[in-house]
N, C-alpha and C positions, 0 to 999 in steps of 0.2 A: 610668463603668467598671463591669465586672459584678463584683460580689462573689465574692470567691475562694472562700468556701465555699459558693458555690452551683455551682461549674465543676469538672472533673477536675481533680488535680493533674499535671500531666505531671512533674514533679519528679523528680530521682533516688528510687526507690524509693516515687516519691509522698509525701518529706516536705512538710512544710508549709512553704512558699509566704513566709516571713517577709518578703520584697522584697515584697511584694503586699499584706498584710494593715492593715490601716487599722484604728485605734478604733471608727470607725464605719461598718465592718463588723459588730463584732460583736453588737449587739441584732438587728437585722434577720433576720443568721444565727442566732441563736438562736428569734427565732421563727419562724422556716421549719423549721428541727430542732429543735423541740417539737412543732411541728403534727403533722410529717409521722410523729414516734413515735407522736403520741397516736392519728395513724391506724393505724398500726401493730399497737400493743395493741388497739385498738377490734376490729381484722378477726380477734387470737387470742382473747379474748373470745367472741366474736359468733359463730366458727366453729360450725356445726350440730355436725360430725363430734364422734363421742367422744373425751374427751381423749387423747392419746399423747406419748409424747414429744418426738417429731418434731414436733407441730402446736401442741406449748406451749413445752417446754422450749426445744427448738433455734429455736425461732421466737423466743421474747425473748431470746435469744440472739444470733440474727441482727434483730435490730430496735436502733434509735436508732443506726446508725453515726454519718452527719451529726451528732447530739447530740452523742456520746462525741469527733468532732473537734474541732468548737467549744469543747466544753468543757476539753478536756483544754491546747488553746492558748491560749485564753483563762485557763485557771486560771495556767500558769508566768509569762504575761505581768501578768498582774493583779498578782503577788507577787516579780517580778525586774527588771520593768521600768514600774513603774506611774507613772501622775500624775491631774491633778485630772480629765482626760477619764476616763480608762481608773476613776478609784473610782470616777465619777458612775455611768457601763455596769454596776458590779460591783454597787451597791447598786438598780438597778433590776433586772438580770437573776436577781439572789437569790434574790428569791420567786418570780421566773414558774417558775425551776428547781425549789425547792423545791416549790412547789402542783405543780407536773406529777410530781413521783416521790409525793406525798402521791397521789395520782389513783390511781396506779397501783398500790400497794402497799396503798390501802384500799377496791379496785376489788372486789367480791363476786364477780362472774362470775369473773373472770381468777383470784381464788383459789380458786374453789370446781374449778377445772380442776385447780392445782396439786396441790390436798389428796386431789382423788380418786387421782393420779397415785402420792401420798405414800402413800398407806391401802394400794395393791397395789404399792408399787414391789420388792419380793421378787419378784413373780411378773410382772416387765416381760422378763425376759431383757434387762437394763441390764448392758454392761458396769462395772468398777469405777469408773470415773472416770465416765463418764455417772450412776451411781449417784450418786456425792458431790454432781455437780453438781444435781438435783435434791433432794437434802435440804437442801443450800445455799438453794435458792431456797424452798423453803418456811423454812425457817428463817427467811431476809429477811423473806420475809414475814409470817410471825407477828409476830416479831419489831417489825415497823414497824406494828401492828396492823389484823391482815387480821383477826383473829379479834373484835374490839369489837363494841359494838353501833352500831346507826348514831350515836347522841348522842355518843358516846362518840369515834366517829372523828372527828366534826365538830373537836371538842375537841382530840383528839388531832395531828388537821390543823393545828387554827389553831397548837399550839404550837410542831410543826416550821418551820413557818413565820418563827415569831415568835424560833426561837432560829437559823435562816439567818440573819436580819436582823442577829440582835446579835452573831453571832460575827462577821460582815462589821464591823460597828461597832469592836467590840475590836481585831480587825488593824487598821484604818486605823488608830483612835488610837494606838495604840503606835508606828504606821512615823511616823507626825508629830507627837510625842515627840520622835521621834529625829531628826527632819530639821530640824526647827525649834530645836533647844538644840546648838548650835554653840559651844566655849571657845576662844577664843583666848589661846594660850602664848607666852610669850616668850621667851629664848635660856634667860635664869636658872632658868624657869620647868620647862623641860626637862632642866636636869641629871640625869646618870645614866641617859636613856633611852638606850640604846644606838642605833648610825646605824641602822640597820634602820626602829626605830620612830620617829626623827627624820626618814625619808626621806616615810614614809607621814604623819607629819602635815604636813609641810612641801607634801605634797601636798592633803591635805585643804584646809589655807589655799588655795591654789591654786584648786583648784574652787569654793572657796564666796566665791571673791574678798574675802578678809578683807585687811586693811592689820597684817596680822600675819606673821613667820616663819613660824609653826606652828600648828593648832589641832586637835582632838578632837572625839570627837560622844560621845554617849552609849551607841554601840553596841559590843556586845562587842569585837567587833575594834581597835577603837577604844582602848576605856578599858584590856583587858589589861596591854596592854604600861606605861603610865603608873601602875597600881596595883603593879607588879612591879617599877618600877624608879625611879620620880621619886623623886628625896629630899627634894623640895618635901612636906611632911606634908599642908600647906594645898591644897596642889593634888592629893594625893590624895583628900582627903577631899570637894571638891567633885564630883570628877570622877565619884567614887564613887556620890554622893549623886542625883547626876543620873543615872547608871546605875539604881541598884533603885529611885527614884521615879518612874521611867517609867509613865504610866498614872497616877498617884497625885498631881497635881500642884494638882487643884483650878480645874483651866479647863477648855475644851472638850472634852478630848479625857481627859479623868478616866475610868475603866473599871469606878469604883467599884460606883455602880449598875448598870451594865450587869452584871459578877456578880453582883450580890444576885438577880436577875431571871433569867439565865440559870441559877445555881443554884436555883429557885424551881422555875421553868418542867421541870427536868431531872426534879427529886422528883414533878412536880406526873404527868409522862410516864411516870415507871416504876409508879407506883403504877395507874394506869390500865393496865397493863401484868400486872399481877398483882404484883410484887417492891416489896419492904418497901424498896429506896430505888435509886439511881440506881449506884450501885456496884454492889448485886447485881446488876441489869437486864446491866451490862455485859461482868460476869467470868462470865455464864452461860454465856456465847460465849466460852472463854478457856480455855489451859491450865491456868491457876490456880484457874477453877473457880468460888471468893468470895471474897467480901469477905477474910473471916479470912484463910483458905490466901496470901495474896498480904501482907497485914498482917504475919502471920504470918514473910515472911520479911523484912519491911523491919526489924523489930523486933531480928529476928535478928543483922543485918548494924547496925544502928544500936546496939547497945551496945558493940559492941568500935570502931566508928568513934569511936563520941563517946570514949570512954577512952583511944585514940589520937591525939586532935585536943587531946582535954584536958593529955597530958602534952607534945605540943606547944605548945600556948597557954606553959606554964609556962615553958618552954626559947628561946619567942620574948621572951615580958615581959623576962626577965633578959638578952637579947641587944639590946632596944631598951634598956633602962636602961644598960648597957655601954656604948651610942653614945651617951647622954643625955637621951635619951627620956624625962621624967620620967611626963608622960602616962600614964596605963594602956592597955595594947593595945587596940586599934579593929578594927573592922571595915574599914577602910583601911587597916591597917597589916599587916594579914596578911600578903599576898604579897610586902609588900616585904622582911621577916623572914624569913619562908620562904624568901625564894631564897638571902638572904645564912644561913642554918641550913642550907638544904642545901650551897652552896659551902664552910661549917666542918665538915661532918661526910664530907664525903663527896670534896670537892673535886671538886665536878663545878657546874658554869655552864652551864646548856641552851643559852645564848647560843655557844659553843663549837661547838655542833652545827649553827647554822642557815649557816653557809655550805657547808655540804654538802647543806643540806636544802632544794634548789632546787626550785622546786614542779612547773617540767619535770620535772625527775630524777626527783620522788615519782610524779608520773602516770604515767612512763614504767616505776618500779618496780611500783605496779600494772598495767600490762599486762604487765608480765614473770612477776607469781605469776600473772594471769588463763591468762596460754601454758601456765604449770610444770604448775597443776592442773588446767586444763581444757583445753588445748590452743587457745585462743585467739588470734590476731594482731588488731593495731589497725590500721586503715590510714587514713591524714588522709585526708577529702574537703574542699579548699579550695573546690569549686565546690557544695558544699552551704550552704545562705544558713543563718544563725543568726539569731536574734531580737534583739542585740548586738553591734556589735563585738568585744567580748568573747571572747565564745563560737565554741567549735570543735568540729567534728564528727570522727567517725571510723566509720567501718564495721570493726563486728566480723566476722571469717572462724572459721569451725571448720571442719575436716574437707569442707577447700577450697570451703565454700558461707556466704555472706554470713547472719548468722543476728543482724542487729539494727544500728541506727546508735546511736554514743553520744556526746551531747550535754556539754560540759562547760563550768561558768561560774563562774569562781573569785572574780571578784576583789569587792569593797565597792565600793558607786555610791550616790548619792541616786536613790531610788524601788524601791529594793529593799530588800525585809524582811532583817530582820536572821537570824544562823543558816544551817544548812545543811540542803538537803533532797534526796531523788530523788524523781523524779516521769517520767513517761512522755506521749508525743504521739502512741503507739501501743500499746497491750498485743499480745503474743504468742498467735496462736489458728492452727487451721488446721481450722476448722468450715466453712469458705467456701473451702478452701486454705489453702497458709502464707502467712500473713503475719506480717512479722516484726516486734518490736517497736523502736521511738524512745525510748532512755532519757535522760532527761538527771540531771545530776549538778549541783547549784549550791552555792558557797562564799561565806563573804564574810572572803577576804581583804585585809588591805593591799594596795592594787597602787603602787607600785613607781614612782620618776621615768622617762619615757621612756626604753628603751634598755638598763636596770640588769631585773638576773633578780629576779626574786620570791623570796624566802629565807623559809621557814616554819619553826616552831617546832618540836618534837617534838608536841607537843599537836594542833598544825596540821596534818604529816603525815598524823597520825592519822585525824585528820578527812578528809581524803583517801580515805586507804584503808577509812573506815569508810563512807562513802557511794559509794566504788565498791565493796563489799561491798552493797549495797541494790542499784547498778547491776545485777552480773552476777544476781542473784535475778530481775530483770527480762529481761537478754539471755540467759540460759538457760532462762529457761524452755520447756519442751517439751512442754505438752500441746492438748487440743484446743477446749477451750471457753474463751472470756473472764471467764466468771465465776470460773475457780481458774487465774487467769495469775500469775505472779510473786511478784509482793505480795499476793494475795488470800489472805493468810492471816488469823490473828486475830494481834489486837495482841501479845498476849507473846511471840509466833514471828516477827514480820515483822524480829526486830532481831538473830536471831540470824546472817544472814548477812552483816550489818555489821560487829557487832562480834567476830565469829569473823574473818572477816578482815582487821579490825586487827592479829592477832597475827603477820600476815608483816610486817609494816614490821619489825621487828624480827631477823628472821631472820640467820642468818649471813650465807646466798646475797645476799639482799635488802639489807642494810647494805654488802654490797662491793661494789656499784653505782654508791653517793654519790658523787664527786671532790668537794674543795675547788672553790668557785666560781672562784677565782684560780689555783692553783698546781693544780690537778687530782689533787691527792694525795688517796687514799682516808681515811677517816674512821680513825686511829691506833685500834690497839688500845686502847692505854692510855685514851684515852677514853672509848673503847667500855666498857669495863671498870667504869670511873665511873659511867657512865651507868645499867649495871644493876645497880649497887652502891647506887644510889641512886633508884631504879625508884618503891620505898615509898615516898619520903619523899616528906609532906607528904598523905601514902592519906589520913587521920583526916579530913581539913578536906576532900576532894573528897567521900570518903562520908556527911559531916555535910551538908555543901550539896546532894548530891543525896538523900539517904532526907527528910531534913525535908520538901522540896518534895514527894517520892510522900507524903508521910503528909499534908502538907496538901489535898493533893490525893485521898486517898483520904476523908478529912475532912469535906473540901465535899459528899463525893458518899454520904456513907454516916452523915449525920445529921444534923438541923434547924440551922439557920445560924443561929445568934442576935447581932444588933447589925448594927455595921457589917463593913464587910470587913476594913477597921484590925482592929477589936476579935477580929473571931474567926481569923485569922491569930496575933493575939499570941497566946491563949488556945492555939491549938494548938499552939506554937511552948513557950512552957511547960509545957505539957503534957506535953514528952518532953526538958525539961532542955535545949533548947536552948543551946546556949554563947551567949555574948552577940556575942565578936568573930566568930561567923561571920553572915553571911548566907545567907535562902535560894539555892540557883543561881536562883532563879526566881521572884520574889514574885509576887503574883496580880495586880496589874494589869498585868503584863508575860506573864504566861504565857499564854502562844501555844499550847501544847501543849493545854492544856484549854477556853480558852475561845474562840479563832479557830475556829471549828470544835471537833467533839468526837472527833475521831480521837484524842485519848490521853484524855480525861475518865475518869477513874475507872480511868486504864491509864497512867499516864507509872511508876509499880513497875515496867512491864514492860522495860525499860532492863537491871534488875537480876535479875529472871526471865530474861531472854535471857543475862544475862551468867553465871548459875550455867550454863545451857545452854553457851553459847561457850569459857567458860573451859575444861569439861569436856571439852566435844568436842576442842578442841585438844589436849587430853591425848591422843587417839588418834593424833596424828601425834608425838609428844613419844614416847613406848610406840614407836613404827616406826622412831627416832631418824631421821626424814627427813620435814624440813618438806614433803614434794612426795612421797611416798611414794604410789605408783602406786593402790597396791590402794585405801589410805584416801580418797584423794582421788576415784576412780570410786565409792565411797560417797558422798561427800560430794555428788556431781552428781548421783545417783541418784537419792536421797533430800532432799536440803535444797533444792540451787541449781534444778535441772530442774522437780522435779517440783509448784512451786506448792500450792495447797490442793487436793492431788489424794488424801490423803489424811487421816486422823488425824493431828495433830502430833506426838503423844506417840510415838504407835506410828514416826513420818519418823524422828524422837529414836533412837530405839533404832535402830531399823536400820542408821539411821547407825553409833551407839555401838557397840550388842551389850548396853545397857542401857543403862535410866533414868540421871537425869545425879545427881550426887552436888556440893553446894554446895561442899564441900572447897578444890576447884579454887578457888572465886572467893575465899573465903575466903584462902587463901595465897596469892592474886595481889594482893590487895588489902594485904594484909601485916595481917591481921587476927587471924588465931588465936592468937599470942599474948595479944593485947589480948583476946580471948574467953574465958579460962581465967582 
């Protein structure tokens, strides 16, 4: 049979082909789109004429399509629907990938084109956006060291290389971690989980063919509901333990050294780089700027958390001793205290909420803020194939013209990472014409016994609408080059369009949508009223679990790592009075975010950088007293969702605003300012 990525797509829209695509398809395709790039660059290189824009920029521009397919299908499948075929392809094609962007980014010719282009680009008569995109691309390449010496690249090559390899390393052992450590529970064993969480583990047994009722994995989704509600202490604390030991376990799939070496390799890169360590290398390129300025604000927000969490901790102890708990509080015992402290102080049970919070109803309530502020419709394509059963398409409409498909894969499966992410199978450009972009959206929820609706948490929601806030950053974008499509922005921006639109789940409009899943009654006020009466509680212990993590994480990346990874984890973790009953959100052999890849390395702060951004900005529709307030939200598309790395962030910021963003906002959302004074 001919391999699909060497033929047309005749597909709707020319998506991808999932009924056709084979594992072993994809090395083959990847070396035909590697070759065919490297002929590509070899001809903008090679070109006699002087450089121009057109014969460099627009050219690598228009070059490696076939690549940027392959890879972009291959990368969702490798990480949502993977097995032993599809890692063997992942850890072979790693390097070929890697060595070919090393080729080309420490290619002399090809940058001595760009650099010339960079030295006059004032006097190119370059519109704005053509401008960006050219300081962009010299940027990259400095940056990925075009500017070294030849030894020096050699070096610099081999290390790229060598940290493809281990970030592929770190993701598999963590996703088999979690495949491989399976509990099985028994009736007793389960008390207190509510039927929601009884239905998805009673499923889990199911699939994994256990001779049990019920069983867990070690994956978030998973362990959640069991750490918040089992009254089994015993069965929390395993369940627990198997959670943040993931990676850490002392057999094959240990991630120990693979950090020590990938943090090694990082320092070994920046410094070859000209930058005193692997933090600054990264926040160069960053609204934050450095090390400190980003430090700076974890510090900030991490003393009134920990002093928040801290007079929690004291109000949980006395509330397990109450029940009998002689024990002193754990790190397993937190959420189960917590819920039953927030149900005494506040009378509100999140559990209350989730039969209104049907994961239909939620996607269908972000398509309805997608319509309110940008004028969006979704329309199902059943005859569009997905890479899943799972998974469901929809074609986005604006201003009566299809302007993107969006992909959406919600549920937990074996061979899928754990976490939520967006990721695209086409970016937005119209350098060759329009083409529109393929977003997908992926979750890992509970799924549900045949036939029964999927019921999500409030958290869960969230998550929803926080990653279809990533989506529309992708399906609206509007400009012309691939290089500043969607998501190309810098990491402390790219999360400001998710977490800004979290804050419609919340909305008046948005919460009268719900029905009860049985009686179809809207979400009562009076609970509604609970709910944001009780909003805070329990802020201390989610800001202590995340600032610890960025500061371990800015840590690794911004000074010599002495011992092992145990050792310098605890070291940093005392270092800022760590509470004992919390845990990281993220201990290092499980963190995905910095070491699968280095897309947050020395940037997972930016969560909290995006969130002083988000919080504030929504204050501008809060000021209009109308969540959908016409004028605001044609800024918001202007400026934020449209316009890509098409500009200055800071400067997108204000435009939006009318000024710089003011931490305030996140500060009182977090229910923090007291604790700060």
């Amino acid at each position: 049979m001919t391999n699909p990525f060497f033929a047309a797509w005749t597909t709707p829209y020319e998506a991808p082909p999932f009924d056709l695509i084979q594992t072993a398809d994809f090395k083959p395709a990847y070396i035909e789109a590697l070759e065919q790039h490297k002929r590509e660059i070899a001809a903008i290189g090679d070109n006699p004429a002087a450089p121009s824009f057109d014969n460099t920029i627009a050219a690598l521009e228009r070059s490696g399509k076939p690549l940027r397919r392959v890879d972009a299908v291959f990368g969702q499948l490798s990480s949502a629907v993977t097995d032993e075929q599809l890692q063997a392809v992942e850890r072979d094609v790693v390097l070929l990938v890697a060595r070919h962007w090393n080729s080309i980014f420490l290619d002399p010719k090809l940058f001595a084109r760009i650099d010339a282009l960079y030295q006059q680009r004032q006097s190119l008569g370059l519109d704005p956006e053509a401008l960006r995109v050219l300081e962009r691309y010299h940027l990259d390449f400095v940056r990925s060291g075009a500017r070294l010496t030849d030894a020096e690249r050699e070096r610099f090559g081999a290390i790229v290389e060598r940290l493809a390899a281990l970030g592929t390393q770190f993701g598999q052992n963590v996703l088999a971690d979690e495949q491989e450590t399976v509990f099985a529970l028994s009736e007793a064993e389960m008390a207190g989980l509510p039927d929601f969480a009884r239905s998805a583990a009673a499923e889990t047994a199911r699939d994994r063919k256990l001779n049990s009722p019920f069983a867990v994995t070690p994956s978030r989704s998973s362990v959640e509901p069991v750490l918040h509600f089992a009254r089994d202490r015993a069965v929390r604390e395993k369940v627990w333990r198997a959670f943040v030991q993931r990676g850490a376990n002392g057999n094959k799939n240990d991630n120990s050294k693979v950090i020590e070496e990938i943090v090694s390799l990082r320092a070994e890169q920046a410094r070859l780089l000209g930058y005193e360590s692997y933090a600054a290398y990264k926040l160069a390129d960053s609204m934050a700027g450095t090390p400190a300025a980003a430090r700076g604000l974890l510090e900030q927000v991490w003393d009134g958390g920990r002093k928040k969490a801290e007079a929690d901790r004291t109000a949980l102890q006395e509330l397990a001793l109450s029940e009998g708990q002689s024990a002193p509080l754990e790190a397993w015992d937190w959420r189960y205290y917590a819920e039953k402290l927030r149900g005494g102080r506040y009378d509100f049970d999140e559990n209350e909420l989730k039969p209104y919070l049907q994961l239909e109803r939620v996607v269908e309530a972000t398509f309805f803020v997608a319509g309110q502020l940008f004028g969006l419709t979704f329309n199902p394509r059943a005859d569009i194939v997905g890479y899943h059963p799972d998974v469901r398409v929809w074609e986005a409409v604006r201003e009566g013209r299809v302007v993107g498909l969006f992909y959406g894969d919600y549920f937990a499966r074996p061979g899928k990472r754990s976490g939520a992410w967006m990721t695209s199978f086409r970016e937005q450009s119209r350098i060759d014409g329009e083409q529109i972009p393929f977003i997908v959206n992926t979750c890992n929820f509970n799924k549900p016994p045949e036939g029964q609706p999927a019921l999500l948490s409030l958290d869960e929601a969230r998550t929803v609408f926080h990653e279809m806030g990533h989506g529309l950053h992708g399906l609206l974008s509007n400009v012309t080059y691939p290089r500043i499509s969607g998501t190309s922005v810098v990491r402390d921006f790219v999360e400001l369009p998710s977490q800004l639109y979290e804050h419609w789940l919340e909305a008046a409009p948005v919460l009268a949508r719900f029905t009860h899943v049985e009686t179809g009654e809207p979400v009562p006020e009076a609970l509604l009223d609970r709910m944001r009466a009780a909003r805070t509680a329990n802020s201390g212990f989610a800001t202590v679990e995340f600032v610890s993590s960025a500061i371990l994480d800015m840590d690794y990346h911004s000074q010599p790592m002495q011992g092992t990874v145990a050792d310098f984890e605890r070291e940093v973790l005392a270092s800022i009075d760590m509470p004992r009953e919390i845990a990281l959100r993220h201990a290092s052999t499980h963190f995905l975010h910095l070491f699968s890849g280095d897309g947050y390395a020395a940037g997972y702060y930016s969560y909290l950088w995006s969130e002083v951004l988000d919080a504030d900005g929504f204050g501008a529709f809060k000021e209009a007293r109308d969540p959908f307030d016409p004028a605001t939200a044609k800024r918001l598309y202007d400026y934020i969702y449209s316009s890509g790395g098409s500009r200055d962030f800071a400067e997108a910021f204000r435009l939006f605003r009318g000024r710089d963003p003011d931490v305030t906002a996140l500060l009182e959302g977090r229910g923090l300012v007291e604790a700060q004074s």
